[in-house]
N, C-alpha and C positions, 0 to 999 in steps of 0.2 A: 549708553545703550547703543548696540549696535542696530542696523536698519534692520535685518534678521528679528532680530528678540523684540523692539520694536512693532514689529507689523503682525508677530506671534500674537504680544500682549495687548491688541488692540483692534485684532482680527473680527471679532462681533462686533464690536461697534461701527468698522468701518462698513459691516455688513448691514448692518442694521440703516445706519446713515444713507445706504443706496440705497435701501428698500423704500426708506423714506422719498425716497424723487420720484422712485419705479412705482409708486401707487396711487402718482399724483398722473391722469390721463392726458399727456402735454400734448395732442395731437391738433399739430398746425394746418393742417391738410382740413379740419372740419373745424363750422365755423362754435357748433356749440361746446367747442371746450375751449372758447376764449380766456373765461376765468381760469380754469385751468394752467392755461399758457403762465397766468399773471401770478396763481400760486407756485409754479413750480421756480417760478426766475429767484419768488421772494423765499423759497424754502433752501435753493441754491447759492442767495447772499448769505443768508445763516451759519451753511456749513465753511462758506470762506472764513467767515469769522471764528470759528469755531476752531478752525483749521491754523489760523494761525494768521490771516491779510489783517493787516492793519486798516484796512476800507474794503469796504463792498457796497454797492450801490445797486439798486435797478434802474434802470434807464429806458425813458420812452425815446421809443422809433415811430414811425408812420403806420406801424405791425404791430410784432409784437417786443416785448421788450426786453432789452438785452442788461444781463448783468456784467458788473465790471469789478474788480478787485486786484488788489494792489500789496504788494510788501517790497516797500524801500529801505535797501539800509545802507546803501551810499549812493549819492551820487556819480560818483566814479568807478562805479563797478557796472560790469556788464548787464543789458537786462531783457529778458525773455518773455515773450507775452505766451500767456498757453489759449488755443484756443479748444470750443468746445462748444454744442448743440446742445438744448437738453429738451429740444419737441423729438417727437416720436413718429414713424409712422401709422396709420393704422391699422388696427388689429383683426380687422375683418380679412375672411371669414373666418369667426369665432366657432362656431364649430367645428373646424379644424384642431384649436387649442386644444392640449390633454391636461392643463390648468387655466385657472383665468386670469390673461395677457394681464391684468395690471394688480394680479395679487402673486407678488414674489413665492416662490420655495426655491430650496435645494433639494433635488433630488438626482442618483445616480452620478454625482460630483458635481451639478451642476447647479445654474442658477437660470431660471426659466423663468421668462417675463419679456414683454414689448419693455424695449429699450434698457437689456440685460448686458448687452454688447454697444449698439448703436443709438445713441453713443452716449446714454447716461452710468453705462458700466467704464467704459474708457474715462470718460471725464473723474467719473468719480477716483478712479485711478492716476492721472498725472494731480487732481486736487490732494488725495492721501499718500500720494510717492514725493508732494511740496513738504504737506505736513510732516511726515517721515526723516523728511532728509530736514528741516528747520528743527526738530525737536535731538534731532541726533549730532547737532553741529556741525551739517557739510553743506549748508547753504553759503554760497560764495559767490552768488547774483543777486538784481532783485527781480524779481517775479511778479509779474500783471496775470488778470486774468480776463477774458472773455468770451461769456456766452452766450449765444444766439437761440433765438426761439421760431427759427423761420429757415435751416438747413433743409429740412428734406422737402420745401416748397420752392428751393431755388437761392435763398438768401435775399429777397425782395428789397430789404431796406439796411442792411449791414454795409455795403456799400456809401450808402448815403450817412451811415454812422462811421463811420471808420472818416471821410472828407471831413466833417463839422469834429469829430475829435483827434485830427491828427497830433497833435501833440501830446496829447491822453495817451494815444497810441504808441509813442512812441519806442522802439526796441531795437535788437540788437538781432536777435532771432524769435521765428514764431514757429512755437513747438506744438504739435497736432497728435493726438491718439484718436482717428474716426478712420484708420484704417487697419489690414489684415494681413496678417502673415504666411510665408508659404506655407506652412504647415505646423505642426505644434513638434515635429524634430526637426526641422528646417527653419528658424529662422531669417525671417528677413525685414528689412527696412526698405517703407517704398521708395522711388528713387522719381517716380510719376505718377501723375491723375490725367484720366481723359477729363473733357470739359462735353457738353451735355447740351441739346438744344430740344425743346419739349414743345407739341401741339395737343388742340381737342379740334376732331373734325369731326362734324355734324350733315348728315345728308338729307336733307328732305325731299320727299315723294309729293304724290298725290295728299290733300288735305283732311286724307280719316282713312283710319286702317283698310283697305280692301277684302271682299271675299277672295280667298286665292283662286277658287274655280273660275269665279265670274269673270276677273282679270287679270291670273296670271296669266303673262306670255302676251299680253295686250299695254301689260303696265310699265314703266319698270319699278325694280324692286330695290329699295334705297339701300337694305341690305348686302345683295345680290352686287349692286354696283361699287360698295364699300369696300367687298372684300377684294370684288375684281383691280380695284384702284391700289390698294395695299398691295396685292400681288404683284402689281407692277413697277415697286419700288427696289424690286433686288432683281437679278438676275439666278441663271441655274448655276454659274461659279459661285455664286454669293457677293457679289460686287454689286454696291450701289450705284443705282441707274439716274439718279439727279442731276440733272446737267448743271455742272460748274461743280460739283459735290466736292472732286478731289483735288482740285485747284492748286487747296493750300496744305495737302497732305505732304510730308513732310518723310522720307524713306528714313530707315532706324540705319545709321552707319553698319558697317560693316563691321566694324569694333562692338560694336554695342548686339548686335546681332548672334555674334561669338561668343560672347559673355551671354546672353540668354540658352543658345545651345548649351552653355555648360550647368546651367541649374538642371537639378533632378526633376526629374516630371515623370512621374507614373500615369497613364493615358489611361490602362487600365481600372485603378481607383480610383482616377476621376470619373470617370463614367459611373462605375458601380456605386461613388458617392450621391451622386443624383439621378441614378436611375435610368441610364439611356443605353441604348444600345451601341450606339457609333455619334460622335464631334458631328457639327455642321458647320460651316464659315464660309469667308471668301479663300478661293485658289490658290494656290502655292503659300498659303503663309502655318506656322505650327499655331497648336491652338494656346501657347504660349503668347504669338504675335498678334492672335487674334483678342484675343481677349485683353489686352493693354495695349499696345502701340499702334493699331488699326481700328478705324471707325466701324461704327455697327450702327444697323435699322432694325427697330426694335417695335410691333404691334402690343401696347403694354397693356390694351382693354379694347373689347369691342363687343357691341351689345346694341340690341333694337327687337323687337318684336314678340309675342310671346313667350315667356320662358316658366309661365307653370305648370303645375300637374297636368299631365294628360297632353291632346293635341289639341291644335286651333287652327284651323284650316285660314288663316289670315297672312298678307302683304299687307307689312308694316308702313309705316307712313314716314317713318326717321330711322336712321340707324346713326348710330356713335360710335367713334373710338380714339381712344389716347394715343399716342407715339410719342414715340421717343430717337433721338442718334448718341449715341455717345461720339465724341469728338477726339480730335489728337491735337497736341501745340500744333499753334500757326493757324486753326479753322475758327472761324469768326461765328459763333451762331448765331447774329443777327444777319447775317451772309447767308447764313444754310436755313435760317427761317425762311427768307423769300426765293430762297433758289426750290425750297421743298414746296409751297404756296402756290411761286408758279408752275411748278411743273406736275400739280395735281389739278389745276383749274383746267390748264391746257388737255389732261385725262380726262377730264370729268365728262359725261355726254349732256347735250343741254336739257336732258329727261328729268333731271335733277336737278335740285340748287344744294350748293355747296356753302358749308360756312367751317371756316381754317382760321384757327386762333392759336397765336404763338403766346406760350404762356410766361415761358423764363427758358433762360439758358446760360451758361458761362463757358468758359478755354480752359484748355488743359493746362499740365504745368509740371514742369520739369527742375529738379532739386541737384545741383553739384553734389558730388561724394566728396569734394575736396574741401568742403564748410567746417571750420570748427566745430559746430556745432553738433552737423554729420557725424564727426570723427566722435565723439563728446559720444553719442547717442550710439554709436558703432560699439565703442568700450561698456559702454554701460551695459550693453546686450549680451555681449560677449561673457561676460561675468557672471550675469546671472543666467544663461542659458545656457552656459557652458561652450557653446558656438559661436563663432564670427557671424552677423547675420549677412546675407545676399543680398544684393543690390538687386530692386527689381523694381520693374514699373506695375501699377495696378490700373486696374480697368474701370474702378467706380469714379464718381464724379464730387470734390467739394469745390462749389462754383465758387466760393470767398478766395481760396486759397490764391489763383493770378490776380485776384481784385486786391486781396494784400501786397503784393508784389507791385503792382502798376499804382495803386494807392498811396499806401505805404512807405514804399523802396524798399520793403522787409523779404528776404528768404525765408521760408518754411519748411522747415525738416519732420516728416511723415513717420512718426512711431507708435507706429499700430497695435493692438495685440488681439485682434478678431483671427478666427479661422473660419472656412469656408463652413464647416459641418456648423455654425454658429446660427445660422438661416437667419441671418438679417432681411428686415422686410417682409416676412415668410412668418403663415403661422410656429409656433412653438421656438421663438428666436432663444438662444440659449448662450452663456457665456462659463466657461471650464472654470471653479472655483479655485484649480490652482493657477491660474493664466490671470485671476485678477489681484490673488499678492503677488504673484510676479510682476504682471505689471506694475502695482508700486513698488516695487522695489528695485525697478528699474529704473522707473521716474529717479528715485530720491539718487541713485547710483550715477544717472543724468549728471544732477546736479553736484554730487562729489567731484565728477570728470569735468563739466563744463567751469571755466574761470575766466 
């Protein structure tokens, strides 16, 4: 049976088998769906076995806990580790949903659910494009598997798992589906990741909410000074204002430059895709450059003081907020932690106490087009999309990915099958029903090519 007729005759079930993860609420971000975390690792050893691994395991981390699985069938053949998340963002705000985030449907071709795409819809796809290509005779590596329950919190403890099982680990190439494509007639294969440096900053005022009458413009306002300090971390080009920020920024050759000029970019659809009237960024760069090869500062929450029904004539006593920078190779985010530290303490006026807590961060990471495995991953796309994909770098962040690399000594080849219109992270995240036989049938095509 060919990978085709295959993934025809076996299309509910693989569906079925993802709904099965997607109703399981993995989110690592909050602490009461720990068990949660712990069901969905053990419902994803299941499907390995099920799939075809000759071992699956769960395994405790200091976190949560990472599954492992395994199909050897020689020693002397090449061997691939797949990696793969299966915690979730969360789903709030729920009222936003037009179903609810952890009860799957298809509807208008699609598959609508937290973690549809990101990335229990991708995983489940390089796990069913294994299965596919094992059941169909063109398996001609062996194939590890690993997955993490701690991606969209940074990778806290995968790091410390990957040192005590290096030899567990050990491969030839690590093949990744948690990224996107240029578009669903364009594809492409990422070629980069930026790397990601995250705080929460806390400002406290006076010791209990004030009247605003009594003392505004007497007091200051922790709000008031939060947004003023945030303000001050970009400039009106868009260029980050943190001293030592760009240090280790790294300019895109002029080769590579060239080769992004020539990928297709409609400005206009992107805009009308999310709704804005005109791009912002830093100066002279296309928002091609901006959004993958150049860093960004990013306000990802902020919030203090009254926000129900009605008014309240009140100055708040704390205001909060999240940040974020997304990074490019060569910037060190424990570098850009205390370069971002000090130079908001230095802002801050002493009307205030400030508290800046660096949460997690990782380095970007850059993938050769000249890898076997590339080449492997290039063909297999080309066939089933009908297109060559494009080399291109992407803007989001998996902080494991250089950790593999520096760990490891493993390259990682980035085949993604998300598209923007997919709203990862976002309520109503969605994944095109035919983009997920595709992607197995890409996987399994992978594995025809790669030897």
């Amino acid at each position: 049976m060919d990978t085709k007729a295959y993934i025809e005759a076996n299309k509910e079930r693989f569906l079925e088998e993802l709904f099965s993860l997607i109703r399981i609420p993995s989110v690592s971000a909050q602490h009461e769906h720990k068990a949660d975390m712990v069901a969905c690792a053990n419902r994803w050893a299941e499907l390995l076995l099920s799939s075809g691994a000759d071992k699956a395991v769960v395994m405790p981390t200091a976190g949560n806990p990472v599954v492992y699985g395994e199909k050897i069938g020689s020693p002397e053949a090449k061997t691939v580790l797949v990696y793969g998340h299966y915690d979730v963002m969360p789903a709030e705000p729920l009222e936003l949903w037009k179903s609810e985030p952890f009860q799957p449907v298809v509807r208008d071709g699609r598959i609508w659910a937290r973690g549809a795409d990101d990335d229990k819809g991708q995983s489940m796809m390089q796990v069913k494009g294994f299965e596919t290509a094992l059941r169909s005779g063109l398996l001609q590596c062996n194939v590890k598997f690993i997955l993490e329950g701690e991606e969209e919190i940074g990778s806290l403890n995968l790091e410390a798992f990957c040192k005590e099982h290096k030899a567990l680990l050990k491969a030839d190439v690590i093949l990744v589906s948690d990224t996107s494509m240029l578009s669903a007639e364009l594809p492409s294969l990422s070629t980069g990741l930026r790397g990601i440096a995250y705080w929460e900053v806390d400002v406290d005022g006076p010791n209990r909410d004030l009247h605003s009458g009594h003392f505004g413009g007497a007091v200051a306002n922790p709000l008031n000074v939060l947004c003023k300090l945030m303000a001050q971390m970009t400039d009106a080009d868009g260029h980050i204002t943190i001293p030592h920020f760009y240090d280790d920024v790294e300019e895109v050759s002029a080769e590579e430059k060239h080769m992004m000029a020539q990928i297709p970019f409609d400005e206009a659809a992107y805009k009308a895709a999310i709704g804005v009237d005109e791009v912002a960024g830093e100066k002279g760069y296309s928002t091609i450059e901006r959004n993958s090869c150049r860093p960004s500062f990013d306000l990802c929450g902020i919030w203090g003081g009254y926000q129900g029904e009605g008014s309240k004539t009140v100055l708040p006593s704390k205001a909060f907020a999240k940040v974020s920078t997304r990074l490019v190779p060569h910037q060190d985010p424990e570098k850009i932690g205390k370069f971002f530290e000090d130079y908001i303490r230095q802002l801050a006026p002493r009307s205030v106490k400030l508290k800046v807590h660096y949460t997690h961060g990782g380095r970007g990471y850059v993938c050769p087009i000249d890898l076997p495995a590339y080449k492997a991953a290039e063909r297999a796309m080309t066939k089933v999309f009908g297109k060559k994909p494009l080399p291109m770098r992407r803007g989001g962040s998996i902080t494991i990915v250089p950790d593999f690399e520096r760990v490891l000594g493993i390259k990682t080849v980035l085949m993604g099958f998300g598209l923007e219109q997919n709203a990862i992270h976002s309520p109503n995240e969605s994944l095109r029903l035919d983009f997920f036989h595709k992607g197995i049938e890409t996987v399994a095509e992978f594995y025809r090519e790669y030897k």
